[in-house]
C-alpha positions in Angstrom: 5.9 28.4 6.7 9.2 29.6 6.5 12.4 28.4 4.6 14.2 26.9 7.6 10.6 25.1 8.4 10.7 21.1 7.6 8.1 19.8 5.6 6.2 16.7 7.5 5.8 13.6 5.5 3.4 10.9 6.9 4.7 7.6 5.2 1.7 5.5 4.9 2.3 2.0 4.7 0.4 -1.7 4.9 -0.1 -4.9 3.6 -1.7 -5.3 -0.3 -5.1 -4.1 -0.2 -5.5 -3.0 3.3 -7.0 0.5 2.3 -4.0 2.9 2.3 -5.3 4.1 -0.7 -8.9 5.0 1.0 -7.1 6.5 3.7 -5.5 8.9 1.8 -8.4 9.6 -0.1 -10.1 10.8 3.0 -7.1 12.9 3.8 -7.4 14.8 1.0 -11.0 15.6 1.7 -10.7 16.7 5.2 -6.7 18.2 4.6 -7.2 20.5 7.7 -6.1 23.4 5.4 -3.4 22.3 4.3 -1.8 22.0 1.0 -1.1 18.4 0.6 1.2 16.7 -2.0 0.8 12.8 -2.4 3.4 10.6 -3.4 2.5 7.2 -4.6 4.5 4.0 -5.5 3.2 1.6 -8.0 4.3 -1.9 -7.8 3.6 -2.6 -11.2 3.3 -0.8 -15.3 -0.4 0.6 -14.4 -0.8 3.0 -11.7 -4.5 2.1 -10.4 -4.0 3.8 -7.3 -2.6 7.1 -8.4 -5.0 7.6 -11.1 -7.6 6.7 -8.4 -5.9 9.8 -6.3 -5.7 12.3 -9.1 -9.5 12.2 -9.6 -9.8 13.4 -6.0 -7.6 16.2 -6.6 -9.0 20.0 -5.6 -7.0 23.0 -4.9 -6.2 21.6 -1.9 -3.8 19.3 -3.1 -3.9 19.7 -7.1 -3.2 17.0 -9.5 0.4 18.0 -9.8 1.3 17.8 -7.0 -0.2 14.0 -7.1 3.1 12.0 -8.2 3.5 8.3 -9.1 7.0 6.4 -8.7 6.2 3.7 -10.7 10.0 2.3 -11.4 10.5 -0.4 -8.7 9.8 0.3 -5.2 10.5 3.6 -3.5 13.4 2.4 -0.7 15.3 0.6 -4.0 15.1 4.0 -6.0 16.0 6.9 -4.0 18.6 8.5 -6.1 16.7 7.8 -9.3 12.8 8.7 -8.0 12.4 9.9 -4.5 15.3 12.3 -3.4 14.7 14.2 -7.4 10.6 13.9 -7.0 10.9 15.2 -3.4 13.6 18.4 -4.6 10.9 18.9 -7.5 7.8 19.7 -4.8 10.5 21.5 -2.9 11.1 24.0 -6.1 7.0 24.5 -6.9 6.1 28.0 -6.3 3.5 27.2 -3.7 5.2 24.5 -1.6 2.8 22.0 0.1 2.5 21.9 3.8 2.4 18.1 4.3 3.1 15.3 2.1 1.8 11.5 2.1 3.4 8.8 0.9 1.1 5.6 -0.4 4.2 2.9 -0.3 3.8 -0.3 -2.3 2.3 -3.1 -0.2 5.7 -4.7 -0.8 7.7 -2.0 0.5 9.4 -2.2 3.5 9.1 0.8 5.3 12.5 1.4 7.2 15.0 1.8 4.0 12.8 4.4 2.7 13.2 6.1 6.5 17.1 6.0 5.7 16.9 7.8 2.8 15.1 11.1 5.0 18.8 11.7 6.2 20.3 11.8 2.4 21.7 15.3 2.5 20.1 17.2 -0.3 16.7 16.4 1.6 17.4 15.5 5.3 17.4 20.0 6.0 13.5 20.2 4.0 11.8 17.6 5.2 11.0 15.0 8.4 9.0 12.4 9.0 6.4 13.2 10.9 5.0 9.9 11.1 4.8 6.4 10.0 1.3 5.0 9.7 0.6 1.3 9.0 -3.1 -0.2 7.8 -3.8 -3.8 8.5 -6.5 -6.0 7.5 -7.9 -6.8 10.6 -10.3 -9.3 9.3 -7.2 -10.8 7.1 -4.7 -10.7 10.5 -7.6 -12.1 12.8 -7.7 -14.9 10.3 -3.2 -15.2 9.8 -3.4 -14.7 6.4 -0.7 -12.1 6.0 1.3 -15.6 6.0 0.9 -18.3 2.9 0.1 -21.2 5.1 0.1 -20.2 8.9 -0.6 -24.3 10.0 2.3 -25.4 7.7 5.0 -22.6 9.1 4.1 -23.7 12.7 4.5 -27.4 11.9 7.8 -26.8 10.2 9.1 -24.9 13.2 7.7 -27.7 16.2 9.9 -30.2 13.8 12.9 -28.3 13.4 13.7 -25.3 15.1 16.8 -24.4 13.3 14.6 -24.1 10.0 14.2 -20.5 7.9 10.3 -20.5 9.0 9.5 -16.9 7.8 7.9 -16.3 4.8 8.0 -13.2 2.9 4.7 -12.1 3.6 5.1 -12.2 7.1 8.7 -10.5 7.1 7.1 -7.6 5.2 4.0 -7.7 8.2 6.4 -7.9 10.9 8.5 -5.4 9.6 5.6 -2.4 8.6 4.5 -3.3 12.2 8.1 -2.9 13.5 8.1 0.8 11.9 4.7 2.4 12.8 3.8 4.8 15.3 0.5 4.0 15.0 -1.7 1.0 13.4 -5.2 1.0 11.8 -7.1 -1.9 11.4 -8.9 -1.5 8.7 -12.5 -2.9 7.6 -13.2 -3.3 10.7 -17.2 -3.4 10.5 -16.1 -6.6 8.1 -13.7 -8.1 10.9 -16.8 -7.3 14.0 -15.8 -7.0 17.8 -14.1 -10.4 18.0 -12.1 -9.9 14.5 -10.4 -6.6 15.8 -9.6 -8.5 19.0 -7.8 -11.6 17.4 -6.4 -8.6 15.1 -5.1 -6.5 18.0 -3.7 -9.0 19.6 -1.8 -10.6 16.8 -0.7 -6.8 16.0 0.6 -6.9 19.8 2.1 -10.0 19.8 4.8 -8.5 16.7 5.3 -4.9 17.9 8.4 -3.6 19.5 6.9 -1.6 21.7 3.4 -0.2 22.3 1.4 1.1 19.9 -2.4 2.9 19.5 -3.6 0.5 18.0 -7.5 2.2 16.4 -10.4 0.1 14.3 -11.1 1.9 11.0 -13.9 1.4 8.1 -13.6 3.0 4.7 -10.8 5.3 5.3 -12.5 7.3 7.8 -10.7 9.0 11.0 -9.8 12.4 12.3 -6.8 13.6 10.2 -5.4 14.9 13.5 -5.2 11.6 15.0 -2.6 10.6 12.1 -1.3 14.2 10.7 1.0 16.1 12.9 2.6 13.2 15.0 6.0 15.1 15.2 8.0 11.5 15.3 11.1 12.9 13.7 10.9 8.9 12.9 14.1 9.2 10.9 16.2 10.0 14.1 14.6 7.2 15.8 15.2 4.0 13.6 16.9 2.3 16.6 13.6 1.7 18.1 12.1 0.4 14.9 13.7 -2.9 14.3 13.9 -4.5 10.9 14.4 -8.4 9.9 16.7 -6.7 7.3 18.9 -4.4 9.4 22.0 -4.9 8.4 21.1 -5.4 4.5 22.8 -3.5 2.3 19.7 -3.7 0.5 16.3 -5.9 -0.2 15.2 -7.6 -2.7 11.6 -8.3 -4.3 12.4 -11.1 -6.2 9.9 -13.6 -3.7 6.9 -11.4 -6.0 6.1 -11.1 -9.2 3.1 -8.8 -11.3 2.0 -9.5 -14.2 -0.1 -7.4 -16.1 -3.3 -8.9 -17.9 -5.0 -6.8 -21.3 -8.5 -7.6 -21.5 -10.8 -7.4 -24.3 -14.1 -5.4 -23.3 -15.9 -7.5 -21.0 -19.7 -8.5 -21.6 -20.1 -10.0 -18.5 -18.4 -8.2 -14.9 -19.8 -11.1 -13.1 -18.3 -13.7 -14.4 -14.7 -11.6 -14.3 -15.4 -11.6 -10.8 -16.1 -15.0 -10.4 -12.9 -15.9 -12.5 -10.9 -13.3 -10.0 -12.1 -15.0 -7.0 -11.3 -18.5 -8.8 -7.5 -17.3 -9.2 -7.2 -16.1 -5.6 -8.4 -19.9 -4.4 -6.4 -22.2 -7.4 -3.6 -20.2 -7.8 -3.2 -18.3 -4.3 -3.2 -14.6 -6.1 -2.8 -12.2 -3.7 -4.0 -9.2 -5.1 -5.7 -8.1 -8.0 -6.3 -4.5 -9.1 -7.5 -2.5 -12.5 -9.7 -0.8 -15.2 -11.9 -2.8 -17.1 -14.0 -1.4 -20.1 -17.7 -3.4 -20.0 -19.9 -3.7 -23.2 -22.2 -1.0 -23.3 -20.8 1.1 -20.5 -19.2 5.0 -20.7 -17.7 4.3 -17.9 -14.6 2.5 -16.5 -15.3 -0.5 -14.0 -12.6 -0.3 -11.5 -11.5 -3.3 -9.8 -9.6 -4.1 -6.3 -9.3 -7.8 -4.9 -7.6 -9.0 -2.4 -7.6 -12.6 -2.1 -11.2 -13.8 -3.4 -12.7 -10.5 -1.7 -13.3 -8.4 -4.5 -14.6 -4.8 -4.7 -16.0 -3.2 -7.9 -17.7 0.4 -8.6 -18.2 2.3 -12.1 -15.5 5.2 -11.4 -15.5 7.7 -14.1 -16.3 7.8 -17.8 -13.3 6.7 -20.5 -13.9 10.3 -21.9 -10.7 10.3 -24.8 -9.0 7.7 -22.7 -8.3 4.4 -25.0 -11.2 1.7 -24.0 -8.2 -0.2 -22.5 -9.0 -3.3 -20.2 -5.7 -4.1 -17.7 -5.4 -5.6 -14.4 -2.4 -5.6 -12.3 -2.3 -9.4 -10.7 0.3 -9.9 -7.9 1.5 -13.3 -6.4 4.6 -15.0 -4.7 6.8 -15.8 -6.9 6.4 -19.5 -7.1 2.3 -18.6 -7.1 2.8 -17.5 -10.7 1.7 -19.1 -13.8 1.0 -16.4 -16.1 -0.4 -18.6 -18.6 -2.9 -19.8 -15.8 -4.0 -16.8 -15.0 -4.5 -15.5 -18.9 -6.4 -18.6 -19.2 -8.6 -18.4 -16.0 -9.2 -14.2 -16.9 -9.9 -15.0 -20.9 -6.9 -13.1 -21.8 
């Protein structure tokens, strides 16, 4: 690689919980020989996801080159975080051939595309693509919107009404952005979930798009790696229900994040997880727990009352610390609910 070479960046978006994470997990395995550097933006105080990264780190892409933007999300924080992380990994002795970027599920995607032309950057680095994850079993069922059978009655009453939602605006728009979608958990979703998924998927983009079932995070890096989209000179043809916007805001979420004391019992913390995702419409849930008895850290990932859990790693001289990150709409949000509901 020479100096005048742009470094690729895949940006590596999708709704809460649809496996971007996993994906990049499998990336790193299978880099292709490349030295990979991963940036990853926390929506919230604990970063689950990039601890979850650093303990896949090899000398293929080495924990510091693993970096969490954890301030607010990336495309509100450019000049603070992302132009100053990105000129850091520019400066490292051994610069990486190909970076990934784990947005928030929140984010949305075409702001952060902007910033690629800010002029201390726009001459080191390009997007090579944009690659968005959706649920297909979640999309087949609508469920990227609050309440899809309310939304359409409100819009066959009134047409002039505001029907979006948040969630969907953030769906339409990662959509709007890709150059390719992965439906993910698709062995969960079957033959007639990815169909209802695909078509919904579709239905919302601009234009056509590979559209390609995945399970646990597994696909040929060089169907996603080395796109050559240059998809910062082509944000015409990625439209936005924010273009226009000087900015976006993220007030229609909130997270709140839950201490634990140690738990006896992981089932019944599941069962009270999946109880807050059906009384109090949580959307996502995602931690470390510390279980009586146990060296090691019970890692947790929800989204809506499906919840995943696996013994990671042992504490080792990490504090015992039980936290979960819980996200929700912003009127969804009764933190004294959901500490009462966890046994907080």
């Amino acid at each position: 690689m020479t100096d005048l070479t742009k470094i690729p960046v895949t940006v590596i978006t999708g709704f809460l919980g649809a496996g971007k994470t996993t994906l990049i997990r499998h990336l790193m395995a299978n880099p292709q020989g490349k030295r990979l550097a991963v940036l990853v933006n926390e929506f919230g105080s604990v970063g689950v996801d990039g601890d979850i990264l650093r303990s896949c780190a090899d000398e293929n892409c080495p924990v510091d080159n693993i970096v969490e933007l954890a301030n607010g999300c990336i495309c509100c924080t450019v000049t603070d975080d992302f132009i100053p992380t990105i000129e850091a990994l520019m400066a490292r002795p051994e610069r990486p051939d190909h970076i990934l970027i784990e947005t928030s599920g929140l984010a949305l995607p075409k702001p952060l595309l902007k910033a690629f032309d800010w002029p201390a950057i726009r001459s080191k680095i390009t997007v090579d693509g944009v690659i968005a994850l959706a649920d297909a079993e979640a999309v087949a069922a609508g469920r990227f919107a609050p309440d899809v059978a309310a939304v359409d009655a409100q819009r066959a009453a009134d047409d002039s009404i505001d029907h979006e939602t948040p969630l969907s605006e953030v769906f339409e728009d990662q959509i709007a952005c890709a150059d390719i979608v992965l439906l993910s958990k698709a062995d969960l979703a079957g033959e007639a979930g990815l169909a209802a998924a695909r078509a919904v998927i579709e239905a919302e983009a601009p234009r056509q798009l590979p559209i390609l079932p995945l399970t646990e995070g597994v696909i040929d890096p060089k169907v996603v790696l080395g796109l050559g989209a240059a998809a910062e000179d082509d944000l015409a043809a990625r439209p936005s229900h924010h273009d226009g916007a000087a900015d976006h805001e993220h007030d229609d979420f909130d997270t709140v994040v839950i201490d634990l004391p140690e738990v006896s019992d992981p089932e019944a913390l599941i069962a009270a997880i999946q109880r807050l995702a059906r009384e109090q419409r949580i959307l996502r849930v995602k931690g470390h727990v510390a279980v009586a008895g146990k060296p090691m850290r019970l890692l947790i990932q929800a989204v809506g009352e499906r919840v995943r859990h696996q013994f990671d790693r042992p504490w080792g001289a990490d504090p015992r610390r039980s936290a979960l990150v819980v996200i929700a709409e912003h009127h969804d949000v009764d933190e004294a609910a959901i500490r009462a509901v966890l046994g907080a």
